[in-house]
C-alpha positions in Angstrom: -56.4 46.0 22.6 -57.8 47.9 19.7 -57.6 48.3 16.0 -49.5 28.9 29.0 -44.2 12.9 30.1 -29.6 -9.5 36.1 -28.1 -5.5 36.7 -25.9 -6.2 33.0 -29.0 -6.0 31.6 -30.6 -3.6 33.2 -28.0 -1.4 31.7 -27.8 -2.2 29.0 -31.8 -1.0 28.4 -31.2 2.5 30.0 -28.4 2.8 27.5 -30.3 2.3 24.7 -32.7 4.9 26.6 -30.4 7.6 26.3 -29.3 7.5 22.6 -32.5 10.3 22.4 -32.1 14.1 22.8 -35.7 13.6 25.4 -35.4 10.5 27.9 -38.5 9.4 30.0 -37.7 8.0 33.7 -39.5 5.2 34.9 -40.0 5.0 38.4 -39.2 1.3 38.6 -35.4 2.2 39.2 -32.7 -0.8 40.0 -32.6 1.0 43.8 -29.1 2.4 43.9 -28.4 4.8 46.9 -27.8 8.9 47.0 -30.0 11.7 45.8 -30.3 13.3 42.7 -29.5 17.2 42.5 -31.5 19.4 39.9 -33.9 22.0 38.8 -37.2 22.2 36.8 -35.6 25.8 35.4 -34.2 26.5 32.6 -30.1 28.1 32.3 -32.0 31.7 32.9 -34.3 30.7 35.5 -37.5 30.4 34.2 -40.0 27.6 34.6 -39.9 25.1 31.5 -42.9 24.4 29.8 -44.6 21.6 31.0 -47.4 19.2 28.8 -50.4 18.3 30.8 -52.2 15.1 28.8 -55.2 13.5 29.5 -59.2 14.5 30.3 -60.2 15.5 33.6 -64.0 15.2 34.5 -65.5 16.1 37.5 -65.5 13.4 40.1 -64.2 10.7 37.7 -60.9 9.2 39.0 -57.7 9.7 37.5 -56.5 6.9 35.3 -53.0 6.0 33.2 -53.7 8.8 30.4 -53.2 11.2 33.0 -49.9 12.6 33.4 -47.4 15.7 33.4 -44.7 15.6 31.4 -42.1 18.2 33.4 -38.2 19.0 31.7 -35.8 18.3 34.5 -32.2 19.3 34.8 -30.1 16.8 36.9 -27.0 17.7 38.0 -26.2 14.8 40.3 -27.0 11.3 40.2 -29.6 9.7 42.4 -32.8 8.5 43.3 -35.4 11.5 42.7 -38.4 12.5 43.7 -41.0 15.1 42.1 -44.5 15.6 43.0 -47.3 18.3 42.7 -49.2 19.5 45.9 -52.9 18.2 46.2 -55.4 20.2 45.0 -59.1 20.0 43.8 -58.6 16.3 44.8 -55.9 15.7 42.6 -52.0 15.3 42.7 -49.1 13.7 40.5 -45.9 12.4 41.8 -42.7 10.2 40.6 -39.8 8.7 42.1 -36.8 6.9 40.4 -33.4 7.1 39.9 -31.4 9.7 37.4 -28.6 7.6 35.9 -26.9 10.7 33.8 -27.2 14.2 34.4 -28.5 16.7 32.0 -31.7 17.5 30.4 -34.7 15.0 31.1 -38.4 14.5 30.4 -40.1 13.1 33.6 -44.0 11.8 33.7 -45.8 12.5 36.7 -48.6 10.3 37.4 -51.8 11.8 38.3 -53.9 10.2 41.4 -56.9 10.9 43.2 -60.5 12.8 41.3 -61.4 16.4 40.9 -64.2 17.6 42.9 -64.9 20.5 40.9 -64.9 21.8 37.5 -62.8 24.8 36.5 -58.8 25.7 36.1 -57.0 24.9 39.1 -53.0 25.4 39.7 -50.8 23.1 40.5 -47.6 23.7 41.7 -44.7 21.2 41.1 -41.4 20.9 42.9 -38.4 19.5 42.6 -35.3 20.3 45.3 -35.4 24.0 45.7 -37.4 24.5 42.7 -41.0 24.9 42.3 -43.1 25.7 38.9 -47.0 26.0 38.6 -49.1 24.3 36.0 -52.8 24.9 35.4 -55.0 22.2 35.0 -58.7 22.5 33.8 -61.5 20.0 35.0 -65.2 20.0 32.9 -68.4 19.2 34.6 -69.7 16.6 34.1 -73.0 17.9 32.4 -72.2 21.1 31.2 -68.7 21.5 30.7 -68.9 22.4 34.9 -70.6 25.9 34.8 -73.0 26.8 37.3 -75.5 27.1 34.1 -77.1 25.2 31.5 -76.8 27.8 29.1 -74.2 29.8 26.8 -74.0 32.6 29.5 -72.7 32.2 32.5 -73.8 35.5 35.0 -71.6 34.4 38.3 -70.0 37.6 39.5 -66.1 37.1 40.1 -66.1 34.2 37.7 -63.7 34.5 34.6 -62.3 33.2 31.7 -58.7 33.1 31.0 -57.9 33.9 26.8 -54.7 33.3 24.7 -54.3 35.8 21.9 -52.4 34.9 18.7 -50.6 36.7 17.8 -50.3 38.7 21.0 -52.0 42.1 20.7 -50.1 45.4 20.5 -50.4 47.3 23.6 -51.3 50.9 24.3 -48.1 51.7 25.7 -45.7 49.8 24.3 -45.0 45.7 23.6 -48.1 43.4 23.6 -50.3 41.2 25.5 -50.5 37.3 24.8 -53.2 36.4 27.1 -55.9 38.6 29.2 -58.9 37.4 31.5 -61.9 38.2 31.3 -64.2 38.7 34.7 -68.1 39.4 35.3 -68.7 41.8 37.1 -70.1 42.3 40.7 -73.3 44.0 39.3 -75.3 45.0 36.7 -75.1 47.3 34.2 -77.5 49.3 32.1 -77.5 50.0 27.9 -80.2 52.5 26.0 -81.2 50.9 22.6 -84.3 52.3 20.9 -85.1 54.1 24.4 -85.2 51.4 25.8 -83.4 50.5 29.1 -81.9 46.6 29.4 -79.8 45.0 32.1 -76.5 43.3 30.7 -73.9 41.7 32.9 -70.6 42.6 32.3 -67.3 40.7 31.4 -64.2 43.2 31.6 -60.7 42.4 30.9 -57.5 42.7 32.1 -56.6 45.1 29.6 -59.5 47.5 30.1 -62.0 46.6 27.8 -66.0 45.6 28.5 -68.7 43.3 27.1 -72.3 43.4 27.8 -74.5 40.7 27.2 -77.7 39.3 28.6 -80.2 36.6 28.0 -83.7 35.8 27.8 -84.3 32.6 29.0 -85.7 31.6 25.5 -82.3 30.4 23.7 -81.3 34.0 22.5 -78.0 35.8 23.7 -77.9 39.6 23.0 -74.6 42.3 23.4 -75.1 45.8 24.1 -72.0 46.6 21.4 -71.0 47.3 18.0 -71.2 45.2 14.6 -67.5 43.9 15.2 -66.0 40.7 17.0 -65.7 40.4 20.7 -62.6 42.4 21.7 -61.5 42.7 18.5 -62.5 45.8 17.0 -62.2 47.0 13.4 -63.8 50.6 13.2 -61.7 53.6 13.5 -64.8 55.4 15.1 -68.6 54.3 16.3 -70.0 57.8 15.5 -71.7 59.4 18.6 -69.9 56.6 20.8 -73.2 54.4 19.7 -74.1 50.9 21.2 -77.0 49.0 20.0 -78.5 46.1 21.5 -78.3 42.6 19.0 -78.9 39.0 19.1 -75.1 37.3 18.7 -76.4 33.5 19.4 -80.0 31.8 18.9 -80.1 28.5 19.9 -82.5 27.8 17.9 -81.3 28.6 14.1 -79.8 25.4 12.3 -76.6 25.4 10.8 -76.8 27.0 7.7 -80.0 29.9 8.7 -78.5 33.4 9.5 -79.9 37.4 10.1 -78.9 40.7 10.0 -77.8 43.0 12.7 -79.4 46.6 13.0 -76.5 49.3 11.7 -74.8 51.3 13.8 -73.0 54.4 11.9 -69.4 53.9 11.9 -66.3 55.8 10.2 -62.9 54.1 9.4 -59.9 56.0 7.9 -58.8 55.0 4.3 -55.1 55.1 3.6 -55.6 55.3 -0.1 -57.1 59.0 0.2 -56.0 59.8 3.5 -59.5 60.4 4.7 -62.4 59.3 7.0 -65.0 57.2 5.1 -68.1 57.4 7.0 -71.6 54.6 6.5 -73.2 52.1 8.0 -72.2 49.0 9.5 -73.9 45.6 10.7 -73.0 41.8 11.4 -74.7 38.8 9.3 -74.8 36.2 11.7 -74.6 32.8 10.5 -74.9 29.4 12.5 -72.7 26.8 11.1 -72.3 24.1 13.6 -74.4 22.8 17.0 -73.5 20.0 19.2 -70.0 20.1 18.3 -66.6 18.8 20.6 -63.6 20.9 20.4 -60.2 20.6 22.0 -58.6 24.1 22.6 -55.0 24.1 23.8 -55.4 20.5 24.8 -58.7 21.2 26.9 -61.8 19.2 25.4 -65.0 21.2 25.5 -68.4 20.2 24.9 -72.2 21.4 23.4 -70.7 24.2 21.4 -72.0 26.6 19.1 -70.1 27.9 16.3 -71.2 31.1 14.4 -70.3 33.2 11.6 -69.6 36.4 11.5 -69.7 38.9 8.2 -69.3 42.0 8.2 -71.6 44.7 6.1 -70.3 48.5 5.3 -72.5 51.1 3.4 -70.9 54.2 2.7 -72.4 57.3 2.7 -72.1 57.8 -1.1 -73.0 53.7 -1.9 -76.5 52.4 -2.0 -76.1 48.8 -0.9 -74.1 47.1 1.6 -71.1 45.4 1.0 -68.9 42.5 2.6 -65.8 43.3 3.8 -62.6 41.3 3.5 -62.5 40.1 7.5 -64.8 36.8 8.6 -64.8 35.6 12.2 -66.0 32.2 13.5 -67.0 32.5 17.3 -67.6 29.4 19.1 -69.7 29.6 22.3 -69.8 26.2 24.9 -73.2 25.3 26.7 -71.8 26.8 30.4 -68.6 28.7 29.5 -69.3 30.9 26.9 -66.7 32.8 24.2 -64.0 29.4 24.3 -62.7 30.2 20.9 -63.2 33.7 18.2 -60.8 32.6 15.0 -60.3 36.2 12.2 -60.0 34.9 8.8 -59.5 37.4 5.5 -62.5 36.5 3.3 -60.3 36.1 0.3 -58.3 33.7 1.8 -60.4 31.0 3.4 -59.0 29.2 6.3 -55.5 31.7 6.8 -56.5 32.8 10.7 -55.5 36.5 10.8 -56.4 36.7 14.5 -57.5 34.1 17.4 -58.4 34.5 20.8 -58.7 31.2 22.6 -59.7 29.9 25.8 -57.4 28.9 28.4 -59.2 28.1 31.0 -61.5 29.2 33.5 -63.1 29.7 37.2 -66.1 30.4 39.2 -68.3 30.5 36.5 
């Protein structure tokens, strides 16, 4: 990683229904007899993409706004049936009857109330087909974490990330999506000879981040002056970590610090060389309290911060701004939900975004 809605005239109603490319089957059908044939996959196999709407709170009861919208393929006429299993309290179902064959757009009702927060999977089925959706439920306090704070410590909990675009990997193609897990224990980092304790998140495609708290509002990572996962130096001279506050809860929007500086190299295509200096982050808060909806998920109590980075060369006397922002977003009980790369020059153009997509355990 370097740098987943009479019987005349009754027909003459589901006619006008099918003059669109999408139809929608209610399950109020006129009760014909037979069973409809058909599959949720596609002409190769594969699950279609299914849209889940609505919010999900912990032990609030479903309502109208939430549904599934699954594509179906009928091949038969006939009443039809499609239904989810029950879990975390919930399930979604509908019955009706398929008048044409072909490609449809079915909504599945949901029933019941989740009982806990996190992702949960679903698994819809149809005939002899059967396609999984995930489904994430926020506590109702703190987005459903186990803590009231930006760091959740659970071990085996983990976060589930979307990259875009999808990152090249180490040996060939790339990876769209990787989760990240705490770990079972503890871990150590030496900053300034001194000895902290750090949890650690490691991902599914082998990298690590340490980060503890300190009870008082402040966040700190045993790291480098880049972005979580994201890393922009071609070398962190001596293999270097320092330990640095990445989130203060209490800086308004607007205050901001400086990192210490790490010694860092990166090569420079121009010359063909390694540049060697000194790097560090300026850290700025820019929003508190904020909502955000992230791949259809709403999340709560966020923190958004701003993160420049500052390169010194060896020959320079000052430091300098390079050309790559990022703003990281951090939810009260989650964590990392959303780390958006923009080129400084170019204001609002995301160059890289790694997004939550849900979570567990935390």
């Amino acid at each position: 990683m370097k740098g987943l809605y009479t019987l005349i005239a009754w027909l003459g109603l589901i006619a006008l229904g099918f003059s669109s490319c999408s139809k929608e089957f209610s399950s109020e059908g006129p009760g014909l007899g037979g069973s409809a044939a058909g599959t949720l996959l596609d002409s190769m196999g594969n699950c279609q993409t299914a849209v889940v709407k609505g919010q999900y709170k912990e032990l609030e009861n479903l309502t109208d706004s939430n549904y599934i919208l699954v594509k179906v393929n009928f091949t038969t006429q006939g009443k039809y049936t499609i239904f989810s299993d029950t879990t975390n309290g919930m399930w979604f179902r509908d019955s009706g009857f398929a008048f044409v064959q072909g490609a449809n757009t079915i909504k599945l009702k949901g029933k019941g109330q989740p009982i806990l927060p996190g992702t949960f999977t679903f698994q819809i089925n149809f005939g002899n087909s059967a396609c999984m959706v995930n489904i994430t439920t926020i506590g109702s306090v703190n987005n459903g974490s186990s803590t009231a704070d930006y760091l959740p410590t659970r071990a085996n909990g983990y976060i589930d990330y979307e990259l875009n675009p999808a990152f090249p990997a180490t040996n060939g193609g790339f990876i769209p999506e990787f989760r990240a897990t705490i770990a079972s224990t503890l871990s150590q980092g030496v900053y300034n000879n001194v000895s902290r304790t750090y949890s650690r998140y490691s991902t599914s495609a082998g990298d690590q981040l340490f980060a503890r708290k300190d009870g008082t509002g402040k966040y700190y990572q045993f790291g480098t002056p880049e972005f979580d996962y994201l890393y922009i130096y071609d070398t962190i001279v001596n293999n270097e970590r320092m330990d640095f506050v990445y989130l203060d809860e209490s800086r308004n929007p607007g205050q901001s610090f400086d990192t210490d500086s790490l010694r860092v190299g990166f090569f420079d295509s121009n010359t063909n060389a390694m540049v060697y200096g000194w790097a560090k982050l300026r850290i700025t808060t820019l929003f508190k309290g904020r909502q955000m909806s992230l791949l259809g998920t709403l999340y709560t109590d966020i923190i958004t911060v701003k993160r420049e980075l500052y390169f010194k060369p060896d020959a320079a006397g000052s430091y300098s701004l390079l050309n790559l922002v990022a703003e990281l977003s951090y939810a009260k009980g989650i964590g990392l939900v959303d780390q958006r790369v923009f080129e400084a020059t170019a204001s609002g153009t995301t160059v890289q975004s790694i997004t939550i997509k849900g979570w567990n355990g935390l």
